[in-house]
VOKOL-406688 format. One line per field, with one value per residue (C-alpha): residue number from 0; residue in three letters; chain; x, y, z. Coordinates in Angstrom, 1 decimal. Layout:
// VOKOL-406688
resi c(NUM; ...)
resn c(ALA; ...)
chain c(A; ...)
x c(X; ...)
y c(Y; ...)
z c(Z; ...)
// end
This chain:
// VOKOL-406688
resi c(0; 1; 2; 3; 4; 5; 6; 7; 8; 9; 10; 11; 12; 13; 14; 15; 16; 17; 18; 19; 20; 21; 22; 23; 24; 25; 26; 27; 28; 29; 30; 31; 32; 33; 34; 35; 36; 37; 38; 39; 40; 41; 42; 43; 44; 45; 46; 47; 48; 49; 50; 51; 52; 53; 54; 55; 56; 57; 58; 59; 60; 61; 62; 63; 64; 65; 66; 67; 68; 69; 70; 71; 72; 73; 74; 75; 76; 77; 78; 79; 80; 81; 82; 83; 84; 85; 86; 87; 88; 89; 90; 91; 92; 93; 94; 95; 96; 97; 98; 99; 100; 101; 102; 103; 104; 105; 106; 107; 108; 109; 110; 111; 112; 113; 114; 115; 116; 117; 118; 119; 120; 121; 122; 123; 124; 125; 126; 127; 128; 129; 130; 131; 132; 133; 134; 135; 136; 137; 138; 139; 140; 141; 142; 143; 144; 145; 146; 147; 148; 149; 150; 151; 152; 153; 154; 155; 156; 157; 158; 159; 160; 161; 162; 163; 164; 165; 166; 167; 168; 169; 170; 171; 172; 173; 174; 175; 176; 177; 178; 179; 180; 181; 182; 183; 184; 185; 186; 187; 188; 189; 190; 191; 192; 193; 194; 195; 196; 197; 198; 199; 200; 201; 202; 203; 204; 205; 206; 207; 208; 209; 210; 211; 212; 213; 214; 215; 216; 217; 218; 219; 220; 221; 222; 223; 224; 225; 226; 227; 228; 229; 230; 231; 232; 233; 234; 235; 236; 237; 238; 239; 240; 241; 242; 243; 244; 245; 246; 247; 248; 249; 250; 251; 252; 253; 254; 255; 256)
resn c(UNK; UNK; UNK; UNK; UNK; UNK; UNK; UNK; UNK; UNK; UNK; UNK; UNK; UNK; UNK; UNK; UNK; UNK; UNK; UNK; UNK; UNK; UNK; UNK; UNK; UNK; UNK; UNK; UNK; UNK; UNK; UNK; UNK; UNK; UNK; UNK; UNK; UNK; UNK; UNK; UNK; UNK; UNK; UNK; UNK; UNK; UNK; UNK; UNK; UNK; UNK; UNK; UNK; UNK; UNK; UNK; UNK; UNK; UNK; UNK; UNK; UNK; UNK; UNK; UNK; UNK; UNK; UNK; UNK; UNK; UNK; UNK; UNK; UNK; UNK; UNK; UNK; UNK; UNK; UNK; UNK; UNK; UNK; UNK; UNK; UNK; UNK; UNK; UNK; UNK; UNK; UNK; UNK; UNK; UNK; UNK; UNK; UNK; UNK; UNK; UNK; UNK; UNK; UNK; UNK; UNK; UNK; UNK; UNK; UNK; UNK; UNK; UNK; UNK; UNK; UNK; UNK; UNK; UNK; UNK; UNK; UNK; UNK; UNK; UNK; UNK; UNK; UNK; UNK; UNK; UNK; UNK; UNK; UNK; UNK; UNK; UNK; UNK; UNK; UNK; UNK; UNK; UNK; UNK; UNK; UNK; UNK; UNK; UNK; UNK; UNK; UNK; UNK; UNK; UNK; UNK; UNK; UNK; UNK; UNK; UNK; UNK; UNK; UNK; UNK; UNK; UNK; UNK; UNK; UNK; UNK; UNK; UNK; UNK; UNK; UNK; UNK; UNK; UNK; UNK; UNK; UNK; UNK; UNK; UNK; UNK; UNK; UNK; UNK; UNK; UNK; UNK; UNK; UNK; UNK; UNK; UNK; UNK; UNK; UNK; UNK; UNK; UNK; UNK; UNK; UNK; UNK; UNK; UNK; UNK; UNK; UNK; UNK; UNK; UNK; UNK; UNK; UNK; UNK; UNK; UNK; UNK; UNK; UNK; UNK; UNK; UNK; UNK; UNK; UNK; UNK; UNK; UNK; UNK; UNK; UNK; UNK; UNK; UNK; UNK; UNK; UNK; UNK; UNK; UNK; UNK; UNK; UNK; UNK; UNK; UNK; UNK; UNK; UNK; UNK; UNK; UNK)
chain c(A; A; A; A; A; A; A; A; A; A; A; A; A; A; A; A; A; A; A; A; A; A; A; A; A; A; A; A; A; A; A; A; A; A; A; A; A; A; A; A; A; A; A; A; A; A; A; A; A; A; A; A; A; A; A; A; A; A; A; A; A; A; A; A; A; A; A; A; A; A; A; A; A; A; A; A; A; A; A; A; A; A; A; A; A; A; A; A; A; A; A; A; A; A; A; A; A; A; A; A; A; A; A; A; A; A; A; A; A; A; A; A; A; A; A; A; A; A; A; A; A; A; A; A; A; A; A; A; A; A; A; A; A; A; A; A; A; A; A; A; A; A; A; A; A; A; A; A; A; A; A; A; A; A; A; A; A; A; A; A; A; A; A; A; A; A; A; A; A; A; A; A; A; A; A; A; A; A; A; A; A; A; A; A; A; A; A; A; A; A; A; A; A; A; A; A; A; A; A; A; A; A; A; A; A; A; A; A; A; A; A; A; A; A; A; A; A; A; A; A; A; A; A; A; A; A; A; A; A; A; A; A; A; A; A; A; A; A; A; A; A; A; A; A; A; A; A; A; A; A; A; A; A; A; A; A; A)
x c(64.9; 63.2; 61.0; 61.9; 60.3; 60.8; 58.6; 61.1; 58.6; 54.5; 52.9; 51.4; 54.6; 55.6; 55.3; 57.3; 58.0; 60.4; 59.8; 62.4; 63.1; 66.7; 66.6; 63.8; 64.2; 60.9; 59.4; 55.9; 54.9; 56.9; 56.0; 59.8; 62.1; 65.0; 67.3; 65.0; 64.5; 68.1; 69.0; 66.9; 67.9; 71.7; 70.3; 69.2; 71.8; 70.1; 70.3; 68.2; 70.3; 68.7; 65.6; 63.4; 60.0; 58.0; 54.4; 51.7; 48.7; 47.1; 47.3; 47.7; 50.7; 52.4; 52.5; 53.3; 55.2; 58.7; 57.6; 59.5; 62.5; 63.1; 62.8; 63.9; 67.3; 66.6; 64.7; 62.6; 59.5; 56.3; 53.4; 50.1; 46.8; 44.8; 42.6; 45.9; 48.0; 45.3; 45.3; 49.1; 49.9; 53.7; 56.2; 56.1; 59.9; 58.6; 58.2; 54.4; 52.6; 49.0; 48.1; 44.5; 42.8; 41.8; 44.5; 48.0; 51.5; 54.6; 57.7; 60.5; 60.3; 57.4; 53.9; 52.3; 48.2; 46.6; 43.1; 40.4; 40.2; 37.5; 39.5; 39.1; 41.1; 40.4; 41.1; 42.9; 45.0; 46.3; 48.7; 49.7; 53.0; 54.0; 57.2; 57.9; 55.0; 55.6; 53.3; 53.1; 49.6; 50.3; 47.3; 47.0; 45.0; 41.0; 38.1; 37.2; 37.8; 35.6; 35.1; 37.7; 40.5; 39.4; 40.0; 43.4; 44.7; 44.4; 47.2; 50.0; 53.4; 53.6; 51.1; 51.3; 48.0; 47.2; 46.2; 45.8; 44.3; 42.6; 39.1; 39.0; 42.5; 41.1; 37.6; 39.1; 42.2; 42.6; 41.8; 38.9; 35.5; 35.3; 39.0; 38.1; 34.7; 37.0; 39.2; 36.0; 34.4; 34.3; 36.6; 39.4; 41.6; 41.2; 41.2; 43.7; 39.9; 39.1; 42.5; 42.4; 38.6; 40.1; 42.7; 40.0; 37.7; 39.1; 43.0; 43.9; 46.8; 49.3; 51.4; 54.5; 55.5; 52.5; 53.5; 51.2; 51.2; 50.5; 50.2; 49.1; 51.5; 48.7; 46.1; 47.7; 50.8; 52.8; 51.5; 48.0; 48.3; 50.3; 47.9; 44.9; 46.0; 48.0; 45.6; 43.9; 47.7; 47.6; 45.0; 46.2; 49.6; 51.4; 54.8; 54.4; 58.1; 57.6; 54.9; 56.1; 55.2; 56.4; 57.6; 57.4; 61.3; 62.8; 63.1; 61.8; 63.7; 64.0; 61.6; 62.5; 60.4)
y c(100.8; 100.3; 98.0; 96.3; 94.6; 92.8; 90.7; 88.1; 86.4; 87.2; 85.6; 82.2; 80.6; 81.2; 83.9; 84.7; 88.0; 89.2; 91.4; 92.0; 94.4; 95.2; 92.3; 89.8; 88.4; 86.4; 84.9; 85.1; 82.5; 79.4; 79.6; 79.6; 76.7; 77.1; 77.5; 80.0; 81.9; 81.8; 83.6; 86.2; 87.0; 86.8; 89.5; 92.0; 91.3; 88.6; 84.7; 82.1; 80.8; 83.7; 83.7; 83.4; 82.6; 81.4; 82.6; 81.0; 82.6; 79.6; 76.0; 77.2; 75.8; 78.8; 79.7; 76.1; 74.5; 75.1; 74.3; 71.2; 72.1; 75.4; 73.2; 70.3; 71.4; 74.1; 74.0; 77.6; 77.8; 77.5; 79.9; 77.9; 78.6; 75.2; 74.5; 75.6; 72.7; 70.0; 70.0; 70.4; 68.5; 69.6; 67.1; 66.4; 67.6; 70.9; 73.6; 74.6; 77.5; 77.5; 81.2; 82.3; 85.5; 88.0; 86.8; 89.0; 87.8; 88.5; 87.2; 88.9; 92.3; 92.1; 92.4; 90.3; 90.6; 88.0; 88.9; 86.9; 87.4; 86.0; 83.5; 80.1; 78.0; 76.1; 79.5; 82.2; 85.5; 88.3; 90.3; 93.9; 93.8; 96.8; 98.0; 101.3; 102.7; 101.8; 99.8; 97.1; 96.2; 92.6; 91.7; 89.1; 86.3; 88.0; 87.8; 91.7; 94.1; 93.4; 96.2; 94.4; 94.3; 98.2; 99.2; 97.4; 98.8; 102.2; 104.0; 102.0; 103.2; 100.5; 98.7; 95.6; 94.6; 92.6; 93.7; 90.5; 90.6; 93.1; 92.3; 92.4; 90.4; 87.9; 87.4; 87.4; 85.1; 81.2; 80.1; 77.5; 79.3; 77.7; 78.9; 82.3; 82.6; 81.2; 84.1; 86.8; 85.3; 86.7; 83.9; 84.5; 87.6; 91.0; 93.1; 96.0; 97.8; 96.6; 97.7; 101.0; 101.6; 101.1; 103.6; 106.2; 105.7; 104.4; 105.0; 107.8; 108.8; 107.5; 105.2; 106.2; 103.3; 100.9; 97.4; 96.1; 92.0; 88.9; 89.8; 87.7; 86.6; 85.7; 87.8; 91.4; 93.6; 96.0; 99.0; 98.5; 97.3; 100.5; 102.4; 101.8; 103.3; 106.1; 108.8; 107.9; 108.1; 111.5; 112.8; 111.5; 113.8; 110.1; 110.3; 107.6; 107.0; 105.0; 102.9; 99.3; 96.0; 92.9; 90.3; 86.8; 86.4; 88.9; 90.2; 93.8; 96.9; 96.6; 99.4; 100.9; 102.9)
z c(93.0; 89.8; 88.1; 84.6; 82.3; 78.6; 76.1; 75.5; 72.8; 71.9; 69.3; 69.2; 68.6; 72.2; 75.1; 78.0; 79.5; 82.0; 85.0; 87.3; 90.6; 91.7; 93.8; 92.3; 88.8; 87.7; 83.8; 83.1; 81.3; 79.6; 75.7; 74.3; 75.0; 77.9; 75.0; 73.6; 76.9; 77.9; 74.5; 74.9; 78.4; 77.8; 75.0; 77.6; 80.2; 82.1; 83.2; 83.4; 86.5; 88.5; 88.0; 91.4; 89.9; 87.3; 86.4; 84.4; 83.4; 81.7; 80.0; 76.9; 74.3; 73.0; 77.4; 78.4; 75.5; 77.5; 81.1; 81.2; 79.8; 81.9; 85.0; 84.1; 84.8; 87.3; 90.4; 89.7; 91.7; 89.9; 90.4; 88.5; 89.4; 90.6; 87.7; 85.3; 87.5; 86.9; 83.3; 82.5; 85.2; 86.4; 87.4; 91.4; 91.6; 90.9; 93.4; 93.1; 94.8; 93.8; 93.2; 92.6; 91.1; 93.4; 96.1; 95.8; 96.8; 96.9; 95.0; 97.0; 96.6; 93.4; 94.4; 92.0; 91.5; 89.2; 88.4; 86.2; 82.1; 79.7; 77.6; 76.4; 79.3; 82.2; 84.8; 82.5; 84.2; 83.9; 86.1; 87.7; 89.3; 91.4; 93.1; 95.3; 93.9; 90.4; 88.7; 85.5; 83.8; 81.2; 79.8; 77.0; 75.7; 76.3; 74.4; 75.4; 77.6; 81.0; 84.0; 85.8; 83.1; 82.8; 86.3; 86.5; 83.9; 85.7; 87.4; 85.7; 84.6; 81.8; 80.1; 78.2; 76.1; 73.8; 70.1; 68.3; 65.3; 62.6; 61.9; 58.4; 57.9; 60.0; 58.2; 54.9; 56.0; 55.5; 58.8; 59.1; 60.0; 63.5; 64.4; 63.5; 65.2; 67.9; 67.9; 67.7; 70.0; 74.0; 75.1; 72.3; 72.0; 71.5; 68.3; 67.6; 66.9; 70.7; 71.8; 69.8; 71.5; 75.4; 74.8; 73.0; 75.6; 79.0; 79.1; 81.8; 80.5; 83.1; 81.5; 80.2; 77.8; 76.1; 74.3; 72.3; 72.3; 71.0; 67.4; 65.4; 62.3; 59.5; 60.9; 61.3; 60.9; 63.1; 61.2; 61.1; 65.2; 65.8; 63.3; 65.4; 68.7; 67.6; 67.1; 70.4; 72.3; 70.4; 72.1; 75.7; 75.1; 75.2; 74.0; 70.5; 70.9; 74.3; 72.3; 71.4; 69.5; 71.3; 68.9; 68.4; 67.0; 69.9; 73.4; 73.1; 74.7; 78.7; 79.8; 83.0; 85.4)
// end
């Protein structure tokens, strides 16, 4: 058996990311439209008609702006936390199972752990998802990196972070004061210097393939992002090929452990 997984779309336009197991097929997160999403499956050999489950980690547009298209036409079962339900209050046709951080479950075959970030919603998550031993770390969508973020992010095979934006880019950039304290702040996202810093000084070396996400598109570029952990990979013997930036325009490679 294995465990898959692809960034269909990361940015602020929109995120979802697939993560499948031979036998369970499930979406994290419902930023891109169903037309979108079922694009970019069909573009890595997949189908929106078999999907068994859909994530959310919070209320937030570019991870809720296609909820109500992808089931308005299919009956997927939703996965929301409580607080999350209450603000974007989903249809009562949908199929909701309240999930909360700290509690694990199972979706089929997927052992899905949601666990508590500091970011600028109502009850924000983040995920691990683990299969016969393997194991998938996505993190997005945090103001920094807390103890707990730290210790799940231990012991994966594949690790999917966040490296929003460069500092300097962003203080220099057209965004209104207020959105970019916003964005600094402990509740917005984290930096590719905060990112670069975890894998410097906490990363054990496990993972075999890295994706860095949600990039933003006016605050930072592939090259700087990519610039800013590669010397630290270096010096954890990880193989630079097997690191990846998710886009906002494309599904990225399907990684496979």
């Amino acid at each position: 058996m294995s465990l898959k997984i692809s960034v269909l779309g990361s940015g602020s336009s929109g995120n979802c990311t697939f993560v499948s197991t031979s036998k369970t097929r499930i979406l994290l997160d419902a930023g891109l439209s169903r037309v979108q999403t079922g694009k970019r499956l069909s573009i890595i050999g997949e189908s929106l008609e078999n999907i068994d489950g859909l994530i959310l980690s919070h209320e937030h547009v570019d991870h809720v702006h296609g909820l109500g298209s992808l089931l308005a036409k299919q009956s997927i079962p939703l996965y929301i936390a409580e607080g999350t339900s209450e603000v974007i209050q989903p249809k009562p046709w949908n199929k909701i199972e309240t999930i909360k951080a700290g509690h694990p479950f199972w979706l089929g075959d997927l052992k899905v752990s949601p666990f508590s970030i500091p970011h600028d919603a109502v009850d924000p998550l983040a995920f691990t998802f683990e299969a016969e031993g393997m194991k998938i770390a996505h993190i997005t969508d945090l103001g920094y990196m807390t103890e707990l973020v730290r210790q799940r992010l231990r012991g994966c095979d594949i690790i999917v972070l966040e490296s929003n934006h460069d500092l300097e880019m962003l203080r220099v950039g057209s965004y209104p004061w207020f959105v970019k304290q916003r964005i600094m702040s402990r509740v917005g996202h984290l930096s590719n210097e905060m990112t670069g810093k975890f894998f410097s000084d906490e990363f054990d070396g496990q993972a075999r393939y890295i994706v860095l996400a949600h990039l933003s598109e006016n605050n930072n570029h592939p090259d700087i992002a990519r610039f800013a952990v590669t010397q630290a990979l270096e010096k954890k013997g990880f193989n630079l090929q097997n690191l990846l930036l998710a886009s906002k325009d494309n599904p990225s490679t399907v990684i496979e452990v």
